[in-house]
C-alpha angles and dihedrals in degrees: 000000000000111000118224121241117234126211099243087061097055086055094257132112118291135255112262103273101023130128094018140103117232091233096063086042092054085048095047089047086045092066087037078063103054093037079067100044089066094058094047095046093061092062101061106017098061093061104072086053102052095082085054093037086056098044090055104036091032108215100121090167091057100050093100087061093057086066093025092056084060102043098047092045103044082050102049089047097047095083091046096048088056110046082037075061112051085046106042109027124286093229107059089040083058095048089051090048093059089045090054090050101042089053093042077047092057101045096045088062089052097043113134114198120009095265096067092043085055093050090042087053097055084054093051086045085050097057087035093068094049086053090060114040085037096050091052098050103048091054079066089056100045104044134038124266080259103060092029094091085048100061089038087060080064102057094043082059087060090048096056090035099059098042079057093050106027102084090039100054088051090060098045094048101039081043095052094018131007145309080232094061095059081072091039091052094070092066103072092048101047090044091064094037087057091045096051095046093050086050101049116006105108116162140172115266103219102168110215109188113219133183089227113201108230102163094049080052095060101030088059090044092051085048089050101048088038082060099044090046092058095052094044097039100036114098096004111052094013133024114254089241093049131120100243099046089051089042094058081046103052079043090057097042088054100038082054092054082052098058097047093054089051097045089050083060103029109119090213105014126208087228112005108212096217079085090066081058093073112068099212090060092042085052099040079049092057093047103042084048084062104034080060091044089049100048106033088043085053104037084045098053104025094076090053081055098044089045105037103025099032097028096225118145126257086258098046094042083052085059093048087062099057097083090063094044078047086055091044097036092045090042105046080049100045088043100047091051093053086045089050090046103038104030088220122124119151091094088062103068093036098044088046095050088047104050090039089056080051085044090053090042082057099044086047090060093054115109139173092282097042107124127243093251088049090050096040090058100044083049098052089044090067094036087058097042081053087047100046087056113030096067103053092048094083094042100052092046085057090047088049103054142058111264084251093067094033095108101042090044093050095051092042089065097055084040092064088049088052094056089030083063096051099046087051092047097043090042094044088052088055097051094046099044087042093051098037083051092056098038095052094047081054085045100041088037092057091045096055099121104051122087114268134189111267110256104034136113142146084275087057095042092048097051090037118050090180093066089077091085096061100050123104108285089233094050099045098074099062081043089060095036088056086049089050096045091047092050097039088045089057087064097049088049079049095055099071091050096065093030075072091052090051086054088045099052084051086077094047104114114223095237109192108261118243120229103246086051096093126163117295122252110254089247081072089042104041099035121100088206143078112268101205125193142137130287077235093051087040092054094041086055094042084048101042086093089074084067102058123085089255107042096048076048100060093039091046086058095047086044092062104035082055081041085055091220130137102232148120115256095245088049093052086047094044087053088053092054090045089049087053106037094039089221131036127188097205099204086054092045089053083060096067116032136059095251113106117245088234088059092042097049095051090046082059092046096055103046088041084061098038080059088236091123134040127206126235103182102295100341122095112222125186113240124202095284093047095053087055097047087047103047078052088053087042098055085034083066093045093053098044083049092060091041090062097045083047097184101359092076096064130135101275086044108154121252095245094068088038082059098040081051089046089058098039094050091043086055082045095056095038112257131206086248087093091061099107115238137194111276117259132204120249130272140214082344123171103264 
């Protein structure tokens, strides 16, 4: 049988996945875990914190920033860290990324007024969005397009497990410890994760050179933070007629000229505009915009709400927001399922804006004196509004575009979440500073006459939520009841907004799905950041199903019915291998693949019987019959693979997915690639 040759031993780089134990490459995904973990953790954990955080560094009008720092810099870095990678080695930029975040970690725990934890944060978003582009890409080049669908699962897990326990964890750690060890935290973590992947991580370095467009990057990130400092600043800091407030506008406007201008001439854009050109990016832009604006405004606010209105503790407050993570977490599943098995998606967008402008009318009703079962299920109603329509977002953008648009598109929707999420953080901090300031001078004004602490004043009670308890009995509840009114008000001013986004999903048109556009993994759904790969690293993903036992097993049988032949999948898939390896043993063969002996064994029998194979000792070899049935099998599979690319595998098709369709076929058919071979040393590996 003619052996293979593999790509190390021509002296190149080798395949993903070879030359390694898997062991070593468990190991090395195990620190690529943790490594995320980190990153996913510092969206949700940090929430429950931030009421403690403001009581002790003061500061109540600048608590959206905290959030808002992390979110804007981690997006703005995500195209960066993965085009820095594909130049310069993967390895070493991860490795930098968990050095960035550890030391933005550091200096966030030791921050000593809010302005410095704000600055600290944009440094720990910085390193995040390195941690995640970086992660995922490196599981592509450990591991083969097969097995790649199975490892992102893991890191979607993370994803889902860490919104769970985020908010919970916080709690638990501001309310034993300290609000300074949720940063801390991070240390011990990021310290092992660094060790082991210095230790084992060893991947290819394949140097891709890429014009990478710094100055789009950071004209879309000043847009971005011009825009954000208007909503947070106008109104509050400055008048909305002020100078300063028409001045950032007129900057943003300009700076936005500017990008576009760039972006017209930009060899490999940050965002290319001729995605602005198909309607159903350009609506899926405007949705996912608000869906971010809708849930990082809400999980930002509402433990303020549970902790200072309700006087939970920051644990307990991380427990009352499970039932909305629950509604997110059942619904995206649930969602993503009916859309795999039906093909159909349009309900979703419009059911889930929908249901989340009824979530924010609900969250709006609640008082001081609402219940915890009223709470918990005005909290899962918006969870499960999020959850209907998050998921879809990614996959009808992939639907949408030409596989040579198919990674940008799929990270500028995220992108538009991103952004979406700092604006609604920074808008909702306005309205509820702006409202908590007017309610307590009416507070303050009516109790003018009672006798009050020394010292204390609405100012005080606004930046310090802890003051309340020192206040008068008789005057605390109206206080409360002014912090409940300016937090709940910020959710009616919400509802509009994504009552816009319910109008807009009315105008997406149900394009037909293609085959290789498959849910997206919850790292996609859960993250507030960009998640950018390559239209290559997308499809492998999209693809990976054809490598697990189910999946080889659907398209088998719908490569024999189109085959129009009368024969079991194994035995379909047994004939192919024949066909390419010219003679199979099959006890041998059962040695080295993942396909049972029994199964094996009854595929021979059959086209044994069927006279399709004849039998040379111990050796299968394909007769004239045979030849036929497999060149029918062999353009059958030809024929299921474009169906599942739809347009993508057109005639001008590029030669990387030519390539991704060539591996998967050849692990279709059986290559000699399973064979298992002695282990070699690496080559040309990162150091």
């Amino acid at each position: 049988m003619a052996q293979e040759v593999s790509p190390s031993e021509l002296g190149g780089a080798p395949a993903p996945g070879e030359g390694q134990g898997r062991r070593t490459v468990l190991v090395a995904i195990g620190a690529l875990l943790l490594g995320m973990l980190l990153a996913a953790l510092d969206q949700t954990i940090v929430s429950t914190a931030l009421p403690t955080i403001v009581s002790e560094l003061g500061g109540m009008e600048h608590l959206s920033w905290v959030v808002t720092a992390y979110i804007l810099a981690s997006t703005a870095g995500t195209p960066l860290w993965g085009k820095l990678g594909d130049q310069y080695g993967r390895k070493r930029l991860f490795q930098a990324a968990i050095v960035l975040f550890l030391i933005g970690s550091a200096l966030c725990g030791v921050a000593q007024n809010m302005p410095q934890l704000i600055a600290f944060r944009a440094v720990q978003g910085l390193g995040g969005g390195g941690l995640i582009v970086l992660a995922m890409a490196i599981v592509g080049d450990l591991v083969s397009p097969r097995e790649r669908g199975r490892y992102q699962g893991l890191f979607g897990a993370v994803f889902g497990t860490t919104s769970v326990l985020g908010p919970l964890l916080g709690g638990v750690v501001t309310q034993q410890l300290s609000w300074r060890w949720v940063f801390y935290i991070n240390l011990p973590i990021g310290i092992v994760a660094l060790f082991v992947i210095a230790a084992v991580l060893h991947i290819p370095a394949r140097s891709t050179r890429h014009t990478i467009d710094y100055l789009g990057t950071f004209l879309i990130a000043s847009v971005a933070a011009c825009l954000v400092l208007v909503a947070s600043l106008g109104g509050t800091t400055w008048a909305w007629g002020s100078a300063q407030i028409i001045g950032l506008g007129v900057l943003g406007a300009v700076l936005l000229v500017l990008f576009i201008q760039v972006e017209r001439r930009a060899a490999e854009p940050v965002l290319p505009l001729k995605l602005f050109r198909i309607r159903t990016f350009s609506l899926v832009a405007v949705i996912s915009f608000v869906i971010g604006f809708a849930m990082f405004g809400a999980m930002t606010y509402l433990p303020t709400f549970l902790q200072v209105v309700q006087g939970v503790t920051p644990t307990m407050s991380g427990v009352h927001m499970l039932p909305m993570v629950a509604g997110i977490l059942i619904t995206s599943t649930v969602t993503g399922q009916i859309v795999s098995r039906t093909g159909r998606w349009k309900v979703f967008p419009i059911a889930g804006t929908a249901v989340t402008c009824l979530g924010l009318l609900l969250l709006h009703g609640l008082t001081e004196t609402s219940s915890t079962g009223e709470m918990s299920v005005c909290f899962f109603v918006f969870g499960v509004g999020l959850g209907l329509v998050m998921q879809v977002l990614v996959l009808v953008v992939q639907n949408a575009v030409p596989y040579g648009d198919l990674g940008v598109a799929t990270s500028g929707a995220t992108f538009f979440r991103s952004i979406g999420a700092s604006f609604g953080v920074a808008v909702f901090g306005t309205i509820f500073t702006s409202r908590l300031t007017h309610e307590l001078d009416d507070v303050f004004a009516a109790a003018s006459g009672q006798d009050l602490p020394p010292g204390i004043g609405p100012e005080q009670v606004a930046a310090d939520p802890r003051t309340v308890a020192a206040l008068p009995a008789e005057l605390r509840p109206d206080v409360l009841h002014a912090y409940a009114m300016s937090i709940t008000d910020v959710f009616l001013y919400a509802a509009p907004v994504v009552l816009a986004a319910f109008v807009v999903a009315w105008f997406l048109k149900e394009d037909k799905l293609r085959g290789s556009v498959t849910v997206p993994d919850t790292a996609r759904t859960l993250a507030s950041r960009p998640v950018e790969r390559s239209s290559y690293d997308e499809c492998a993903r999209a693809l990976s199903v054809l490598g697990s036992r189910e999946g080889r097993r659907a398209i088998y049988e719908r490569i024999t019915a189109r085959a129009g032949l009368d024969l079991l999948p194994a035995a379909s898939w047994l004939l192919l291998r024949i066909r390419r390896h010219g003679t199979v043993e099959p006890v041998r063969l059962a040695e080295h693949v993942p396909v049972p002996l029994r199964v094996i064994t009854e595929a021979s029998r059959q086209v044994e019987e069927r006279r399709l194979v004849t039998r040379e000792g111990l050796q299968l070899m394909l007769t004239e019959e045979g030849v036929r049935a497999a060149t029918r099998l062999d353009a059958a599979r030809e024929e299921s693979l474009a169906e599942l690319l739809g347009d993508w595998w057109g005639p001008d098709r590029p030669t990387d997915l030519v390539k991704l369709v060539e591996e998967l076929t050849a692990e279709l058919g059986g290559s000699d690639a399973e064979r298992p071979r002695d282990p070699e040393p690496p080559r040309d590996h990162d150091a």
